[in-house]
N, C-alpha and C positions, 0 to 999 in steps of 0.2 A: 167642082161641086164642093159642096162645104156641109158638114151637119149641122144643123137649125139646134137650137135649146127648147127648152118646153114650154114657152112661149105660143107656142104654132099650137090652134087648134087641131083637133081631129082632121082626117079625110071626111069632105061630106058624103062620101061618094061609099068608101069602106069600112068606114070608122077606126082606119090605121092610125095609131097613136104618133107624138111628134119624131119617135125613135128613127122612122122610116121616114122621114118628108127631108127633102135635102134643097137648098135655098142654088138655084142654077142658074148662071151667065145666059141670057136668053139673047143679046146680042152685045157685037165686039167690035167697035172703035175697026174698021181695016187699015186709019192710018197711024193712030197712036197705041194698038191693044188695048185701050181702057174698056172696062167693063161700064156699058153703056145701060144695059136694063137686066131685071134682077124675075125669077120667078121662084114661087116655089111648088114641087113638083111631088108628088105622091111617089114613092117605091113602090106599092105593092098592083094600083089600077093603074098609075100611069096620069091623074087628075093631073092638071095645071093650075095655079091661080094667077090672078089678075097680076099684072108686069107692074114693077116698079122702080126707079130711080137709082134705088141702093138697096143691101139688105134687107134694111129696116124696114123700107115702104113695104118691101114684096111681104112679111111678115104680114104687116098692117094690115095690105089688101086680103090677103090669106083670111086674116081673122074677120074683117067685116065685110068679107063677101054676104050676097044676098042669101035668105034664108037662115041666117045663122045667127042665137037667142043670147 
């Protein structure tokens, strides 16, 4: 797990600020270890967001999940 920057919306869910959202390995390569998809993950409920590619996508998806202005 890695800390996010403040980039990363809010939780829609608790309104945890980016302090607590931590950017997580959601799955791993079993022949090479590469990190294959990216989430990022609320600390304090536990939310998930939308997987992505790398970091950055999982960021993206984070921010322009549905419902969010």
């Amino acid at each position: 797990m890695n800390n996010t920057n403040s980039k990363l919306l809010p939780c829609p869910f608790c309104g945890t600020t980016w302090t607590a959202l931590d950017i997580c390995v959601s799955n791993i390569d079993p022949v090479s270890y590469a990190c294959t998809h990216y989430t990022v993950e609320c600390n304090n409920c536990g939310t998930v967001g939308p997987e992505g590619t790398s970091e950055e996508e999982a960021q993206e998806a984070w921010n322009n999940r549905r419902g969010v202005k």
